[in-house]
Structure formats: structure tokens, C-alpha cells
N, C-alpha and C positions, 0 to 999 in steps of 0.2 A: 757522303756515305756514313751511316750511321752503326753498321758493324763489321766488323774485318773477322770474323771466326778461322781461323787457322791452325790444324793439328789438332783438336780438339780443343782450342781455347778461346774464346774473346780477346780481344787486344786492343780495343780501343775502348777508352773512358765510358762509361755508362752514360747514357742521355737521356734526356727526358726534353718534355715541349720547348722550356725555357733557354736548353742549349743550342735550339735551331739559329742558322743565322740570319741576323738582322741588322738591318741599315744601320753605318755610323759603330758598329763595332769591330772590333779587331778580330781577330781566329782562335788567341788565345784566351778569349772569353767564352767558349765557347765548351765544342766536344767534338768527337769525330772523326772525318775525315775529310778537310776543305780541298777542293783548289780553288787556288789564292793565284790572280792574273788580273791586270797586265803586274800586281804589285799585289804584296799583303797589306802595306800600312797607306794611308794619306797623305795629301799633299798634290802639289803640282807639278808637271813637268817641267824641268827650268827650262826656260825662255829659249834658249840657243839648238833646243834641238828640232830640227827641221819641219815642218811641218804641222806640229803636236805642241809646240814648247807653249807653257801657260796652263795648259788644259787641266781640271783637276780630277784628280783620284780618289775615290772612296774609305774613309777607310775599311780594312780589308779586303779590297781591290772588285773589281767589278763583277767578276766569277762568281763570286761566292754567295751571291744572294741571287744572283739568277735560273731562273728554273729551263733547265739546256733543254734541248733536243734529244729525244730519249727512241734508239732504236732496240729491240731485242730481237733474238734469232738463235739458233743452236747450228752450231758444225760439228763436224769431226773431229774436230779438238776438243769441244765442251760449247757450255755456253756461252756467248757474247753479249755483253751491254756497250751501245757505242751512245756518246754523249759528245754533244757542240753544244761551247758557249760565244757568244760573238762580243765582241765590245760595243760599248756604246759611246762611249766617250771617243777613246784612240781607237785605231782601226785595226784591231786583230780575229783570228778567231783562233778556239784549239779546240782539238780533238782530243778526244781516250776511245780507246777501245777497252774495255774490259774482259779479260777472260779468264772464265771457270775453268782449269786444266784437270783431265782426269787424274795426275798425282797428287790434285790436291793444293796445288802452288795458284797464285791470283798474278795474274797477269796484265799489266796497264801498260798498252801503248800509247804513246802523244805523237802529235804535230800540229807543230803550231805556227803563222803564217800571219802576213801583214798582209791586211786587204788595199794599204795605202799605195804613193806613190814612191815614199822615203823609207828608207831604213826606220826600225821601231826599237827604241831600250825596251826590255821585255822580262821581268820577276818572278816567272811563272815558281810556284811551288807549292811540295801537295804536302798539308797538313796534317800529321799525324799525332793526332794527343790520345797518349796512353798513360794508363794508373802506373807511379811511383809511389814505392815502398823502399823498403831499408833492404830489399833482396833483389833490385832492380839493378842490372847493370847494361852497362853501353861499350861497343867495339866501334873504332872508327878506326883508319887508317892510325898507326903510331906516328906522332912527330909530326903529323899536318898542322899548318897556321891553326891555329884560332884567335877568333876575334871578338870580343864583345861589346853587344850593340846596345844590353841597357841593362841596369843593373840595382836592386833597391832591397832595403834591409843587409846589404853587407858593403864592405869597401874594398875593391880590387886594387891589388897592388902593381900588376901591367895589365897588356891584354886591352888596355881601355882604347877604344874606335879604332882607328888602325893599326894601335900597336900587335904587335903580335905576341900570343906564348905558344906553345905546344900541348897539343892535345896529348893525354887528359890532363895534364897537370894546370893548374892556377893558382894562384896564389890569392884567398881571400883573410879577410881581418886579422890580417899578420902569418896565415897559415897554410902550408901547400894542401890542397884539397887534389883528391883521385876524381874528375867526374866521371872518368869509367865507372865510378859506381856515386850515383847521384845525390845519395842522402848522405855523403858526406861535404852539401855545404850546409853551411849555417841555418839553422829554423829559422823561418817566415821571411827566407830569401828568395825572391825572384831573379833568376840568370837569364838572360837573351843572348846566345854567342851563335857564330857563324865556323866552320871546321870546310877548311880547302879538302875538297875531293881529286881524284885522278882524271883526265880527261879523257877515260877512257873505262871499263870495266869497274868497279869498287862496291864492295859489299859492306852492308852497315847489318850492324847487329844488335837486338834488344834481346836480354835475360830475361825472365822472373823464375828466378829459383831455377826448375831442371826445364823450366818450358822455355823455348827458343825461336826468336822472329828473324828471320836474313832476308834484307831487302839491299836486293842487286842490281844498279844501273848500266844500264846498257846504253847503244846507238851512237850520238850526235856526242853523247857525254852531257852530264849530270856535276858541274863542278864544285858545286857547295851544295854544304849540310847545316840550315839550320837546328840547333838545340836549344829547348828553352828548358832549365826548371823550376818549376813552384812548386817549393814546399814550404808552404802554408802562406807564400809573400802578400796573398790578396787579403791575409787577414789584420795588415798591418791599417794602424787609424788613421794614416794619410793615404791610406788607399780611394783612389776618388771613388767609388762602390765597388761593392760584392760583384762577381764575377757570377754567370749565369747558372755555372756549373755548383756554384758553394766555394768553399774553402778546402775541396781536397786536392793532395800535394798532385802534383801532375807533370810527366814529360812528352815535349813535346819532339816531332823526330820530323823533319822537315826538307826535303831532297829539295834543292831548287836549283834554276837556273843562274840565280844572281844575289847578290846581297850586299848592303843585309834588305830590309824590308821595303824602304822608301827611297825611289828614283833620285831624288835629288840627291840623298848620299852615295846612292852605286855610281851616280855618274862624278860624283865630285871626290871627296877623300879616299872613298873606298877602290875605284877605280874596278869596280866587280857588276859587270852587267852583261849580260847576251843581247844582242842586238840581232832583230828580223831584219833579211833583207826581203826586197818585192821578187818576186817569182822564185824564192829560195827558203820550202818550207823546210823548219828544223823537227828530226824526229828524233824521239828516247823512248825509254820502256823501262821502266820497274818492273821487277819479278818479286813477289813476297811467296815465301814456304817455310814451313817450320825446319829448322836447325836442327841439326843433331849436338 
């Protein structure tokens, strides 16, 4: 999805040709709005897990360069866009329904489903990169885990892979940073953290200035939130290249099923993954509407 208009604003990064996505690239290189399944990053299933174990993953996972199955239709609700993407590698598929509501709210239903014979680890999560500014702020639950999955141009002082801090607060290059408002970490730092959700209802929230995004998980449960930000980190010299989008600062707001990005970690230190079983598909639903 290349634009999210909600309340009368834009909310996701400006794109252009270069931001589409393509093989061998991660999400964060990106713009828009991915999903990112069976995983957002690369790598292999390790070995032990039934079925799959060895098998490898793309980076930014198998979804997200695939071109789904694209139904349209109008009801009485509004309009609907329904979208399948199937795996190719490991054996899943998921679903969105999309829906135009006439208040104006956007509505994404999932289910997602192992076409296999064994249980499936499964990353699903929908990427949202929007513009950060110095008026950008973020609501997440107060006091949820957070974890940080990668981190360059600053030095954290906990918080590092499993350890845990508490949302918003961190501690970078000696300093407690708010990321409820984002541009107060360090220039030309890139963050990657992970923020435990409720397993049940949880609303996440993005500022800019008086304009307001609320996006609300429902269903099965939504337990993690990835965040990443860059501000300005891709423009550092050991940056291995320029990122598709340029060098503007960017957040990214990431609802997923598991984390952080790569099977091998959820199933190993992080101990954070959803697992499909056979004939027990999992459903959720995002609600996005402008905020008051």
C-alpha cells in the first residue's frame, strides 16, 4: 500500500518508483505500507523445527515482493479490497480484507493459516513507515517491555536483545531519551525495538502536531509493536548504501505477531513467536481513524 490518507492527511512516507519493494531488501529500506510474512528479515528456519527447519527466508520475508490475489467489491459497509498472499518456501497463506468504512476509519482484517501438516513459527507484521519530525510523537501502552533488536550511531545502556527497559523511556549515550517523542534520540541514529502489547484490545497512537493516527488491534491478539527510528542513521559512512527512500528521518510503527524480525531469534533468545496450527486459522484486525 502506497498511501494511507486518513482525516484529511497523508500518513505514510512519500514514495516514489525506487521505494517499491524488491528482492534481497529489508522494509526498512523502503516506504509505505508492507506486509512482511512468514518474517520481515532473512535467514533460515533452524533446523529443529518440524517439517520446515533449514528452509530459507528472504530478506523481508516472502509477502512483500509478491504480487497477491486482488479481489474488489463494494457493500454496505463501504468498499472492500481482499488480498492473498501464499508462501512459497514454508506453507502458509494470509489473508486482508480491506475496508473503506463510511466514518472514514480503514479497516484490515487477517487470517492466517498453515497449508502444512505441522505447526508453523509465523512473523506476520504490517509495516508502517511514516515521516518523523521534531513534532512527531508515539503512545504505546505505559511501562510495556521493550526490547532492542539493533541499534547504530548511538550506544544503549540496557534494553540490549532480551534485556528489557520500559517503554518510552531508554537510556542512550549516557542519556534517558522520551521515545514517546522520537527526535529526542541522537542525530543519525538508527533504533530497531520491539514494545510487548496486551493480548487482547490495545491501541497505538501517532502525532504530528494537532493531526492524530489510532490504530487498534483486535481478535486473536496483536502482541507486539515493532518501532524503528531513523533519524538520519542511513546517512552515516558505514552505512553499507543509501537506503531507497534518501536519507529522510523516518518512523516506522509495525503491529506484528512476533519478534523481533528473524525466526531464528523469536524462536531462540527472544522466545516471541505465534505459531499456526493445521486446521486452526489465526484471525486479527486493525482498525486505523483519525484521533481526536
Amino acid at each position: 500500500m502506497r498511501s494511507l490518507r486518513i482525516g484529511g492527511r497523508e500518513w505514510l512516507l512519500p514514495t516514489h518508483a525506487d521505494t517499491a519493494p524488491r528482492s534481497g531488501a529489508l522494509p526498512i529500506e523502503g516506504a509505505g505500507w508492507d506486509e512482511c510474512a512468514p518474517a520481515a528479515a532473512g535467514g533460515s528456519v533452524p533446523d529443529w523445527v518440524k517439517g520446515v527447519g533449514g528452509r530459507p527466508i528472504p530478506p523481508g520475508g516472502e509477502a512483500r515482493t509478491q504480487a497477491p490475489d486482488v479481489a474488489v467489491r463494494t457493500t454496505d459497509d463501504g468498499h472492500v479490497v481482499e488480498c492473498t498472499w501464499r508462501g512459497e518456501r514454508l506453507p502458509w497463506e494470509l489473508h486482508r480484507t480491506l475496508l473503506i468504512r463510511a466514518d472514514g476509519a480503514v479497516e484490515a482484517r487477517y487470517e492466517a493459516l498453515t497449508t502444512g501438516s505441522h505447526r508453523l513459527p509465523f512473523l506476520w507484521s504490517a509495516h508502517l513507515m511514516l515521516p518523523l519530525t521534531a513534532r512527531t510523537r508515539v503512545r504505546l501502552p505505559d511501562a510495556a517491555r521493550l526490547r532492542v533488536a539493533a541499534l547504530s550511531g548511538a550506544v544503549a545502556a540496557d534494553a540490549a536483545g532480551s534485556e528489557a527497559a520500559k517503554w518510552p523511556r531508554l537510556t542512550l549515550d549516557g542519556k534517558v531519551r522520551d521515545l514517546a517523542s522520537p527526535w529526542s534520540v541522537p542525530r543519525r541514529t538508527l533504533l530497531q525495538g520491539w514494545v510487548d502489547l496486551s493480548h487482547g484490545r490495545t491501541s497505538i497512537e501517532v502525532a504530528e502536531g494537532d493531526a492524530h493516527l489510532a490504530i487498534a488491534t483486535d481478535g486473536a491478539g496483536v502482541p507486539y509493536c515493532g518501532i524503528a527510528i531513523d533519524r538520519g542513521g542511513t546517512r552515516r559512512e558505514k552505512a553499507p548504501r543509501r537506503f531507497s527512500r534518501g536519507s529522510a528521518p523516518a518512523l516506522v510503527i509495525a503491529p506484528a505477531l512476533g519478534a523481533p524480525d528473524r525466526l531464528a531469534d523469536a524462536l531462540g533468545e527472544w522466545q516471541s513467536v505465534t505459531w499456526l496450527v493445521p486446521g486452526e486459522p489465526r484471525r486479527w484486525t486493525l482498525t486505523l481513524r483519525a484521533a481526536g
